[in-house]
C-alpha positions in Angstrom: 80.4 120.2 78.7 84.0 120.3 79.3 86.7 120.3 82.1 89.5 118.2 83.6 87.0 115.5 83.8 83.4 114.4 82.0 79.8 115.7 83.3 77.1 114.9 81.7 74.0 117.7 81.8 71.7 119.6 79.7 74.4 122.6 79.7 77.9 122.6 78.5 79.3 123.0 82.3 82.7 122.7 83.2 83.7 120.9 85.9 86.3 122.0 88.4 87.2 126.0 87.4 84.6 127.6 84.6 85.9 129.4 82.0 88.9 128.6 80.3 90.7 132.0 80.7 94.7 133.2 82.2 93.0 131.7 86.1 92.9 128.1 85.1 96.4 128.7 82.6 98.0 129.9 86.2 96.7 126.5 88.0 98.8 124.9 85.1 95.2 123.3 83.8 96.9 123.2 80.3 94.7 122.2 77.1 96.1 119.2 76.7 95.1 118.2 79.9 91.3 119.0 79.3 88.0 116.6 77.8 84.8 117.4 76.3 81.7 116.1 75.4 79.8 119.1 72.9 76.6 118.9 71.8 74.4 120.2 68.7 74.0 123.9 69.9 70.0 123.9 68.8 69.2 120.9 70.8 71.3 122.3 73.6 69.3 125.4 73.8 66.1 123.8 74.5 66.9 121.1 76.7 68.7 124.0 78.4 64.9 125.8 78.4 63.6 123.3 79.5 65.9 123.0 83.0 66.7 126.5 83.6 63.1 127.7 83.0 61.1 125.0 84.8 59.4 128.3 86.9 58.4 130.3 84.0 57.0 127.1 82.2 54.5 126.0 85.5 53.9 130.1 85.3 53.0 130.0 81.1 49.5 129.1 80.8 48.0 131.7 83.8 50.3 134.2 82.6 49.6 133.4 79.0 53.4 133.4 78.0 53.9 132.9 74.7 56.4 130.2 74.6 57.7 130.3 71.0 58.8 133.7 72.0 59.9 132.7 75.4 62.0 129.7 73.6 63.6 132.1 71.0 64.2 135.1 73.6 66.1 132.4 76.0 68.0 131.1 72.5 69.1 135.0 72.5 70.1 135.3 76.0 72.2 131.6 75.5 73.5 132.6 72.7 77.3 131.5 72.2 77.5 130.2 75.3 80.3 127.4 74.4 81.5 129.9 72.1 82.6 132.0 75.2 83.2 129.5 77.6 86.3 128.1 76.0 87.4 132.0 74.8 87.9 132.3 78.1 87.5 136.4 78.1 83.8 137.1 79.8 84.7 136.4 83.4 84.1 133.5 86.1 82.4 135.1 89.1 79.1 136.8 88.2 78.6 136.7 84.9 79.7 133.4 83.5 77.8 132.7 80.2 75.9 129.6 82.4 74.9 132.1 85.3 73.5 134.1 82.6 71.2 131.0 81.4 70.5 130.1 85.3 69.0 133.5 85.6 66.8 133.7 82.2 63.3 133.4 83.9 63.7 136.3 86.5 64.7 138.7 83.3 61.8 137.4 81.0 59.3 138.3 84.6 60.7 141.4 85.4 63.1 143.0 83.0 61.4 141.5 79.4 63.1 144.6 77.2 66.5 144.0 79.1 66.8 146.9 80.2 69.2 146.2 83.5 72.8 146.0 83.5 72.7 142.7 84.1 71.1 142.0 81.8 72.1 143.6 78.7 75.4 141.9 79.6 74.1 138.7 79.3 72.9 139.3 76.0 76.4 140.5 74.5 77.0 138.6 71.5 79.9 136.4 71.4 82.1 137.9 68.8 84.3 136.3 65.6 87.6 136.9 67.7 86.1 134.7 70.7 84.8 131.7 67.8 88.3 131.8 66.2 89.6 131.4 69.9 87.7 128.8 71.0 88.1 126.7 67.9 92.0 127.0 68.5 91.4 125.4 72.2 89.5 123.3 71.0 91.8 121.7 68.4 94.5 121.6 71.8 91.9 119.3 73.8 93.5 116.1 74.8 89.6 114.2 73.8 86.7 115.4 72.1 83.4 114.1 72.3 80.1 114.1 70.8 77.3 113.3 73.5 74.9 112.5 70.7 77.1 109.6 70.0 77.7 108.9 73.6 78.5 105.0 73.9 81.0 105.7 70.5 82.3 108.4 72.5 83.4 106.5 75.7 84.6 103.5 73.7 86.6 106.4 72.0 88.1 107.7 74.7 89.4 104.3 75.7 90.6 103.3 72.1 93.3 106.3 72.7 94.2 106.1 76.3 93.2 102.6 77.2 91.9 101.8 80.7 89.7 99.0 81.8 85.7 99.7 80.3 83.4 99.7 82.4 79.3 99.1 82.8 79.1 102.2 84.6 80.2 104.4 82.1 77.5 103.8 79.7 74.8 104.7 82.8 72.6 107.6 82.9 73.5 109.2 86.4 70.7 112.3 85.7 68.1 111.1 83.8 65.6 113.3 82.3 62.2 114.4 84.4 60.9 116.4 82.3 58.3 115.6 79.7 58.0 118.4 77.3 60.2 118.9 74.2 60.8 122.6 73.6 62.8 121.4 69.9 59.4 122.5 68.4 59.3 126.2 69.8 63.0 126.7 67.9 61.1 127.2 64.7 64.5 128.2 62.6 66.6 129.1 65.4 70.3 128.8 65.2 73.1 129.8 67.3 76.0 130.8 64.2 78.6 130.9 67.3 78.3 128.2 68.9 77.6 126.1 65.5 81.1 126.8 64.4 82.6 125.4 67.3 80.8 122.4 67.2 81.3 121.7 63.7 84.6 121.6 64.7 83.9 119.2 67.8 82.7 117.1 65.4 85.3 117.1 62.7 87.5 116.3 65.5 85.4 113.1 66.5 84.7 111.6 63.8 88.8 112.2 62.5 89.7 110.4 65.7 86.9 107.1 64.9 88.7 106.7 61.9 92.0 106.9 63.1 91.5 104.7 65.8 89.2 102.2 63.7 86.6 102.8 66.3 83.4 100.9 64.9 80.3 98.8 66.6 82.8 95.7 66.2 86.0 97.2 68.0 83.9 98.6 70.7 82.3 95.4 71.4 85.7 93.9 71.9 87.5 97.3 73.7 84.2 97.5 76.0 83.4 93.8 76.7 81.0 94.2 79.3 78.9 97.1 78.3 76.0 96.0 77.1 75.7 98.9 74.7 74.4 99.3 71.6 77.6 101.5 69.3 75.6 103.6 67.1 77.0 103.2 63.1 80.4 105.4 63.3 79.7 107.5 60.7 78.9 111.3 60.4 75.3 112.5 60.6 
């Protein structure tokens, strides 16, 4: 989740252009000019299930779909996706990693063994080249934050570029409608791309709450108004 300005989703989306690649550099959308909010890459993946695959889910009892395999197929095809995102190499139109996730449940219905074009280019792994990449963007981002510290986040944000804080901020704008948690169908999964890169998110953010003496008391004072509750500022 990361552009010119913040979205808040189930899938790391960028807001105004895509990819980071040479189109956006050419629109002068430098690094330092860019936010994010990154999330833990496991948790991403099903919540990410879980939206993109709301067909294949209704479909899964009658068709007797196995969703353990469905869950770690899908964590396949999504593989990396931040990872490429900000390397910036795989393309805007078409085959964005996203598009790839958006179109998940027509492959596992008609094309399970990948056998398409299509598909077999959604499934190319991200590769060390695109994490070292991505992890050098990253360190150039003018914010970085965590969305599982979401209320720290925003009373970050405003610590290092000021601005009035305000109750909307802190409101969910696309709250959840689904009920199932698809955490328990990772059983062991892990994303070694996109891992990276957010271990590097988060040494970012929690460098910045300590240099900015961002705690529950500061916040209460930066954001007044709130009303929310500043988890502990502290690392998980």
């Amino acid at each position: 989740m990361f552009g010119s300005a913040m979205y808040f989703g189930p899938i790391p989306m960028i807001l105004t252009l895509g990819t980071i690649g040479p189109y956006q550099m050419r629109l002068g959308l430098m690094l330092k000019d860019w936010v994010g909010l990154f999330r833990q890459p496991e948790v991403r993946v099903a919540s990410a299930f879980n939206h993109f695959c709301e067909p294949l889910i209704a479909s899964a009892e009658h068709e007797r779909i196995n969703m353990t395999h469905a869950v770690h197929q899908f964590g396949q095809f999504a593989q990396g996706t931040v990872t490429k995102m900000l390397g910036g190499d795989y393309g805007f139109f078409g085959n964005d990693p996203v598009r790839c996730e958006f179109r998940f449940a027509d492959y596992y219905k008609t094309d399970r063994e990948c056998h398409s074009a299509a598909c077999r280019n959604c499934m190319q792994s991200a590769t060390e080249k695109d994490v070292e990449k991505a992890i050098q963007r990253l360190q150039g981002f003018a914010f970085v934050g965590l969305t599982d510290h979401f209320d720290l986040s925003v009373c970050l944000f405003h610590a290092m570029f000021g601005g009035e804080c305000l109750p909307v901020e802190f409101v969910n704008m696309r709250k959840s409608i689904y009920s199932k948690d698809f955490t328990k169908y990772l059983n062991g999964y892990e994303d070694p791309f996109d891992a990276r890169v957010f271990q590097e998110a988060s040494n970012i953010f929690w460098s910045n709450v300590q240099r900015y003496n961002v705690n529950a008391e500061t916040c209460q004072r930066i954001c007044l108004n709130s009303n929310a509750t500043f988890q502990r500022a502290q690392p998980n």
